[in-house]
C-alpha positions in Angstrom: -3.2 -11.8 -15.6 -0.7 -9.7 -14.1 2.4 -10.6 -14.5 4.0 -13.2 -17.5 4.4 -16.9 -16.9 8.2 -16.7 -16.4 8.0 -13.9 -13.2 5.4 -16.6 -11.9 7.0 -19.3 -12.0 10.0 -17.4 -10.4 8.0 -16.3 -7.4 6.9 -20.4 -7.1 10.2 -21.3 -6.9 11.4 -18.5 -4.6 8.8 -19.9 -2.3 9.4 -23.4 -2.7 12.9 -22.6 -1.7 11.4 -21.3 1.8 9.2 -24.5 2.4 12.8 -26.5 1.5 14.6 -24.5 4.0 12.0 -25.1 6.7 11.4 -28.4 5.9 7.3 -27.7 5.4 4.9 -30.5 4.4 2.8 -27.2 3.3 2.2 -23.4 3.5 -1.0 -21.8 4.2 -1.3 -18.5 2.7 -4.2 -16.3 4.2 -6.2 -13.8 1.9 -8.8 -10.8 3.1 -10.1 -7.9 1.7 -8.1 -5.0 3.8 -6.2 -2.5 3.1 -3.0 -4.1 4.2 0.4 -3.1 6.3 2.7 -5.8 5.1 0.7 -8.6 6.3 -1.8 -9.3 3.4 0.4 -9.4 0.7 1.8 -13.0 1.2 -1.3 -14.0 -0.4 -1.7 -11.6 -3.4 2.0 -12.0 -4.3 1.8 -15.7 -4.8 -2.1 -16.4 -6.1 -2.0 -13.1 -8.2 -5.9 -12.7 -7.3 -7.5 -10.4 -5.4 -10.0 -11.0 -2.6 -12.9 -9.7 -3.0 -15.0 -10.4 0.2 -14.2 -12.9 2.7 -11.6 -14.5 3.0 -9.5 -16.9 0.7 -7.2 -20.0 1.1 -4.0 -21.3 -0.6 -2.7 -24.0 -0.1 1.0 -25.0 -1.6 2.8 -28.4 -1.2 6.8 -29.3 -1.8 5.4 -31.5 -5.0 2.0 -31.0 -5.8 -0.4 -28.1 -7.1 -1.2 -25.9 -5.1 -5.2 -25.1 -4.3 -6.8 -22.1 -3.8 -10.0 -21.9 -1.7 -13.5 -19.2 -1.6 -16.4 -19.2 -0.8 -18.5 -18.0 -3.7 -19.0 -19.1 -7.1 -18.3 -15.4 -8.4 -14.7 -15.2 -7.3 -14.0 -18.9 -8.3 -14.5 -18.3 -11.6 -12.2 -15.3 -11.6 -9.8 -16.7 -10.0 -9.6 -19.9 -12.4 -9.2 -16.9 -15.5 -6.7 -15.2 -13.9 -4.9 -16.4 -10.6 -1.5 -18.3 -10.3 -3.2 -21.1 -8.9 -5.1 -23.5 -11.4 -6.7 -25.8 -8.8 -9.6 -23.1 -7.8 -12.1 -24.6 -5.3 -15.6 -22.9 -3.8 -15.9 -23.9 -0.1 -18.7 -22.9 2.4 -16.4 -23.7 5.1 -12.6 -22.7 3.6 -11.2 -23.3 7.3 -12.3 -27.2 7.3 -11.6 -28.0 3.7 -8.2 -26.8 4.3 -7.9 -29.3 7.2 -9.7 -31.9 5.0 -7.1 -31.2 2.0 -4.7 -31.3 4.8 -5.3 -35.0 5.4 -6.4 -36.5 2.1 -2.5 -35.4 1.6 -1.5 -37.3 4.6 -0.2 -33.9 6.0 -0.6 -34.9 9.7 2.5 -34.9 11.7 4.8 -32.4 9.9 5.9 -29.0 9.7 3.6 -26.7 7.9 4.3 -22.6 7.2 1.5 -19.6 8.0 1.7 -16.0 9.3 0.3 -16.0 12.4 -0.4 -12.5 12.0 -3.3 -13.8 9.3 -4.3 -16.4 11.4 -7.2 -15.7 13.8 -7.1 -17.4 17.6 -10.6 -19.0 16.4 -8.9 -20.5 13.5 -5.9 -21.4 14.5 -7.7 -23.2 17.7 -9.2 -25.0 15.2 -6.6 -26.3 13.5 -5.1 -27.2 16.8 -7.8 -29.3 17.3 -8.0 -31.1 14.4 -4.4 -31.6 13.0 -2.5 -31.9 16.3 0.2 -33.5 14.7 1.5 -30.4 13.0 4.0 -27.8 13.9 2.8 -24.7 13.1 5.9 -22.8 11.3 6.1 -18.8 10.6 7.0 -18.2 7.5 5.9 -14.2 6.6 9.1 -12.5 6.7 10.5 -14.8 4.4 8.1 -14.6 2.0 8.3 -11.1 2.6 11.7 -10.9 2.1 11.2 -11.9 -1.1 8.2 -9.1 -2.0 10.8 -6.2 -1.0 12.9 -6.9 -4.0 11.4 -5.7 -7.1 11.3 -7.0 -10.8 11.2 -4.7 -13.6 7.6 -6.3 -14.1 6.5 -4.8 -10.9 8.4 -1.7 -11.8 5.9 -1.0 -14.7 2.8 -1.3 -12.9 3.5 1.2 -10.1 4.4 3.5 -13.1 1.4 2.5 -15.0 -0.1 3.2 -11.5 1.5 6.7 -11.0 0.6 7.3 -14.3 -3.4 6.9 -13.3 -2.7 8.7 -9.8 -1.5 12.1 -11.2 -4.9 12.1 -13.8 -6.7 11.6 -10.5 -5.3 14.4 -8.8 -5.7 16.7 -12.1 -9.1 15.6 -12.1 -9.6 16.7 -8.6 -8.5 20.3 -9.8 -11.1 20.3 -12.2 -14.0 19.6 -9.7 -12.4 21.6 -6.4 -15.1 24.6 -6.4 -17.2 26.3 -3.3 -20.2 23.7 -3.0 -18.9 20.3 -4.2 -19.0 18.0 -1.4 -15.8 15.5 -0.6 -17.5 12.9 -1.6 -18.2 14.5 -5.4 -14.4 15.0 -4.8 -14.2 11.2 -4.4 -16.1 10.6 -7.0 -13.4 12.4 -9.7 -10.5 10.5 -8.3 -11.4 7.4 -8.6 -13.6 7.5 -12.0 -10.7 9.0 -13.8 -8.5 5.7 -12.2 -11.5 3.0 -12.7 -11.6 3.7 -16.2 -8.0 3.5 -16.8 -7.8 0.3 -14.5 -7.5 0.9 -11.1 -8.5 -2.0 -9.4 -9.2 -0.3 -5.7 -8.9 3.2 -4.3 -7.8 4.4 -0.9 -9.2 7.9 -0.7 -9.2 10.5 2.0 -10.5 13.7 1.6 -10.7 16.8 4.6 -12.0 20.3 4.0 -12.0 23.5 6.2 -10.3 26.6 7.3 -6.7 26.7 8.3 -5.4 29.6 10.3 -1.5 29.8 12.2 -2.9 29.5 16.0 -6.0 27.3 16.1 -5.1 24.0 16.9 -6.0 21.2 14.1 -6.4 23.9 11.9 -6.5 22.4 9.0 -8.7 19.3 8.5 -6.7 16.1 8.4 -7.6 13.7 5.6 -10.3 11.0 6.2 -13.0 9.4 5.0 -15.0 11.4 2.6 -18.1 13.1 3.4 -21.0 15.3 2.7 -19.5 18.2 3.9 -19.8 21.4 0.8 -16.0 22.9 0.4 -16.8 26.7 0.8 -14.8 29.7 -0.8 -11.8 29.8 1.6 -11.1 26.4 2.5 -8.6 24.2 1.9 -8.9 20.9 0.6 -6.1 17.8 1.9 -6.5 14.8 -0.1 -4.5 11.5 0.0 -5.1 10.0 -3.6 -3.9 5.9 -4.0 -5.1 3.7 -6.8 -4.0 0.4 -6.8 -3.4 -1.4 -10.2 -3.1 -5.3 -10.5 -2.5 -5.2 -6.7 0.5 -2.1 -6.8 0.1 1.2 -4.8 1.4 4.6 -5.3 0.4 7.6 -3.7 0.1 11.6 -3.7 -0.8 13.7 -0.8 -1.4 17.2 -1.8 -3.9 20.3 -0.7 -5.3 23.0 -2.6 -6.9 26.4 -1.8 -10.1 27.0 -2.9 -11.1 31.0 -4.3 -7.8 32.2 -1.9 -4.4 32.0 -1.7 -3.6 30.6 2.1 0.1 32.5 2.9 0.2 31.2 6.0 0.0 27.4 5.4 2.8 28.7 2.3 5.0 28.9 4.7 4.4 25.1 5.8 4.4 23.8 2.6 7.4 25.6 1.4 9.6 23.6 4.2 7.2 20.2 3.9 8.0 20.4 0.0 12.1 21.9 0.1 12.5 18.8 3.0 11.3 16.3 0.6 14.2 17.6 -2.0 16.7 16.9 0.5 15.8 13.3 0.9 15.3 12.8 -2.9 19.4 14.1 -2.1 20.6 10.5 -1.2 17.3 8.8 -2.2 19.4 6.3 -4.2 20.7 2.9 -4.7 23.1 1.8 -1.5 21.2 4.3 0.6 19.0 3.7 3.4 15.5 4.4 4.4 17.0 6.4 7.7 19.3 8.4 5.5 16.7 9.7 3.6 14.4 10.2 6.8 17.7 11.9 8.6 18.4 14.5 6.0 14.8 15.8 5.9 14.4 15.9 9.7 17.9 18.0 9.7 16.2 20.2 6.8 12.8 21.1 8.7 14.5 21.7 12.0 17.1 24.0 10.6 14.1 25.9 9.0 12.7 25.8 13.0 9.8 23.6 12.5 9.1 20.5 13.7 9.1 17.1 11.9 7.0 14.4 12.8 5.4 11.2 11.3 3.9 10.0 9.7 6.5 10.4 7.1 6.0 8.0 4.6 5.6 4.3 3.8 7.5 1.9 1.3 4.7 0.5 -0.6 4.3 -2.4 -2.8 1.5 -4.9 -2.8 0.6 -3.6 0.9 -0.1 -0.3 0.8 2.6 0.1 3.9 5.4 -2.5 3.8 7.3 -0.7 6.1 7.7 3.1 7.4 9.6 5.8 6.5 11.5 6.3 9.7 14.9 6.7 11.3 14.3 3.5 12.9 14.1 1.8 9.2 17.5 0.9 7.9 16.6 -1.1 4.7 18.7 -0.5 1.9 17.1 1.1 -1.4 17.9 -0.8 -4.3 16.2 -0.7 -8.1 12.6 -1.4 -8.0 11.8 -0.5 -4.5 8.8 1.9 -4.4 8.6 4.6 -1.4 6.0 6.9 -1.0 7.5 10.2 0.8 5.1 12.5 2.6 6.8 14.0 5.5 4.9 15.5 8.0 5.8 19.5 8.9 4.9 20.9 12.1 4.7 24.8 13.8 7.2 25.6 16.2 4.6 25.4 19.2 3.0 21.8 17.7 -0.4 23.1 17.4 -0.3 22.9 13.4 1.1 20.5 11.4 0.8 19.8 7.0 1.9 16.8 4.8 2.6 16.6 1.3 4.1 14.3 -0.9 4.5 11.2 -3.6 5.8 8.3 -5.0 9.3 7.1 -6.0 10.9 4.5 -7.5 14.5 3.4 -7.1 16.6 3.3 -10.3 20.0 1.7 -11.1 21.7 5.3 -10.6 18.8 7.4 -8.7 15.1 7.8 -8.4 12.3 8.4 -10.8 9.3 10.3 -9.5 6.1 8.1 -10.4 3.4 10.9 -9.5 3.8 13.8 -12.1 1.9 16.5 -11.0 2.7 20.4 -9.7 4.7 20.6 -6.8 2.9 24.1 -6.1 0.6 24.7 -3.5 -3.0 25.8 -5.8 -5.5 27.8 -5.5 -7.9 27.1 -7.7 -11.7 27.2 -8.0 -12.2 31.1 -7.7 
C-alpha cells in the first residue's frame, strides 16, 4: 500500500465530487501498462495498483463500491493485498463484464464518466452497442485536475524516488568503461533502483563520438543496446525509476578515458540555463516563466534552445511540458523535471542535461543529488 487510508479516502471523495458535479450514474477508469503522457494516470491515482499486462477496469458508483476488473488470477490477488478497490474481479472479457456490471446496477439510461483518450473505437463501439441508453461523459481533466495538486504523501515518494535515481546514476559511473555494452549499462541502473524498490524503469542509453560539425554528433538516448562504449565516447543516459507509481528523472552524459572540450562548451550553457530557471522556479511562478528565462539565458550565450525541455511529472511520466506555451502555476508539491535542450548556433548539434525538482512552500528542492559536472571517467 502506497499511500495511508486517510489520503485515500480523500482522493475517493475528490472524485465523487466530479461524478456529483456531472451528474454520473458511474465512471469508468481505463488501466494499461504504458509509459503514460497524462492519460494513464486517472487509473493508477484512484485504484493505487499497477497494471501489469493488459488492461484493467474500475468501475465507481455515486453509492456503491467500486469494482476493479483483470484478466489474470496473478494480478487479482495483488490487487485485493494492495489496491484502493476491495471488490477485485478476474474477467476473460473485462469489456463485457463491465457492461454486464453496468446493468445488474440498472445503469442503462444515464450519464456515465470515461476518457476517451483511454477508450479504444473498438471498445467504445461496443459499448454503443450494448448500453445505448448512456451518455458517454468526459471526465479526464477533472480528474486530472485533481492529480496536479500534490500532498505531502506524494511529496515523499518522488523524494524517496530521487533518492534511488541518483544511486542509479552513481552506479552507472562505476560500470562506464571502454567495452561495457549499454545494455550492461542498463543493467546497473535499474539493479541498484529494483533493490531499493523501484517498481519500473524508463531507461535510455546512446553511445558514440561527438565532434562540433558532424551533424547528430552525439548519439541521442534510446533504447539500450549491444553496442561496446569505446575509449572516446561519450555516453547520454536518461535515468527514471518509478516508485509506488511516482517518476523523477536525470539526464546526464559522461566521457569515457577523454575529456570532450568541445561538448564543455554545450553543457556549460545547457547547465548555467537551468540555474536561471531554478531563478523563479518557485511558488506563484509559472511553468513559462521558468521556460522564458532559460531560453533568454542560451540565446544571450548565442546558442539555440529548443525542446524538448522538460516535463512536469507525477504518476505519468509527462503530465504536461515544459514550454512557453504552459502557463500552470507551481505550487508545493508539484514535481518538474527540467532538461533543456541546447543547440549550436548552425543547428547541427544539440545536448540536454538535467533533473528533478520539487516545489516547496518558499522555493525548490532538487530531488536528484548528483554532480552537476560533465565526467570523464573510465580511463
Amino acid at each position: 500500500m502506497a499511500f495511508s487510508g486517510a489520503e485515500r479516502t480523500r482522493r475517493e471523495k475528490a472524485i465523487q465530487q466530479v461524478m456529483e458535479a456531472k451528474g454520473l450514474k458511474a465512471l469508468i477508469l481505463i488501466g494499461d501498462t504504458n509509459v503514460g503522457s497524462e492519460y494513464l494516470g486517472d487509473f493508477r491515482y484512484y485504484v493505487d495498483n499497477r497494471v501489469i499486462a493488459g488492461q484493467q477496469v474500475a468501475i465507481l458508483f455515486p453509492q456503491a463500491e467500486p469494482v476493479l476488473f483483470m484478466g489474470t488470477a496473478i494480478q487479482q490477488q495483488a490487487a485485493s493485498r494492495r489496491s484502493s478497490v476491495r471488490d477485485c474481479r478476474v474477467s476473460d472479457d473485462v469489456l463485457a463484464d463491465t457492461v454486464k456490471l453496468l446493468k445488474e446496477r440498472n445503469v442503462v439510461t444515464a450519464k456515465v464518466g470515461v476518457s476517451f483518450a483511454m477508450l479504444s473505437v473498438p471498445w467504445y463501439n461496443y459499448l454503443k452497442k450494448e448500453l445505448p441508453g448512456i451518455d458517454w461523459v468526459e471526465t479526464h481533466q477533472e480528474i486530472f485536475d485533481i492529480r496536479i495538486h500534490h500532498t505531502p504523501e506524494e511529496a515523499e515518494l518522488f523524494r524517496k524516488c530521487g533518492l534511488i535515481g541518483a544511486g542509479e546514476f552513481d552506479a552507472a559511473v562505476k560500470m562506464i568503461k571502454p567495452g561495457v555494452s549499454e545494455y550492461e549499462i542498463a543493467a546497473a541502473i535499474e539493479g541498484h533502483g529494483r533493490v531499493r524498490g523501484a517498481e519500473q524503469h524508463f531507461t535510455l542509453v546512446g553511445s558514440g563520438k561527438f565532434a562540433l560539425g558532424e551533424r547528430n554528433g552525439l548519439p541521442l538516448p534510446y533504447a539500450p543496446s549491444h553496442r561496446h562504449v569505446e575509449a572516446g565516447d561519450s555516453v547520454v543516459m536518461e535515468i527514471t525509476p518509478r516508485v509506488e507509481g511516482y517518476w523523477t528523472q536525470i539526464v546526464r552524459t559522461v566521457n569515457v578515458s577523454t575529456p570532450n572540450d568541445e561538448l564543455e562548451k554545450l553543457y556549460r550553457v545547457c547547465r548555467d540555463a537551468i540555474k536561471k530557471g531554478l531563478e523563479v522556479f518557485k511558488p506563484g511562478k509559472t511553468i513559462r516563466d521558468v521556460v522564458l528565462a532559460m531560453d533568454a539565458y542560451v540565446k544571450n550565450c548565442g546558442y539555440l534552445f529548443k525542446p524538448p525541455t522538460g516535463h512536469i511529472c507525477g504518476v505519468d511520466l509527462i503530465e504536461g511540458r515544459v514550454s512557453p506555451q504552459n502557463t500552470r502555476v507551481l505550487e508545493p508539491g508539484t514535481a518538474v523535471i527540467i532538461h533543456p535542450t541546447v543547440g549550436t548556433p548552425d543547428g547541427k548539434n544539440t545536448f540536454f542535461w538535467g533533473e528533478t525538482y520539487l516545489v516547496t512552500d518558499d522555493g525548490h528542492e532538487r530531488l536528484n543529488q548528483v554532480t552537476d559536472e560533465l565526467l570523464t571517467i573510465g580511463a
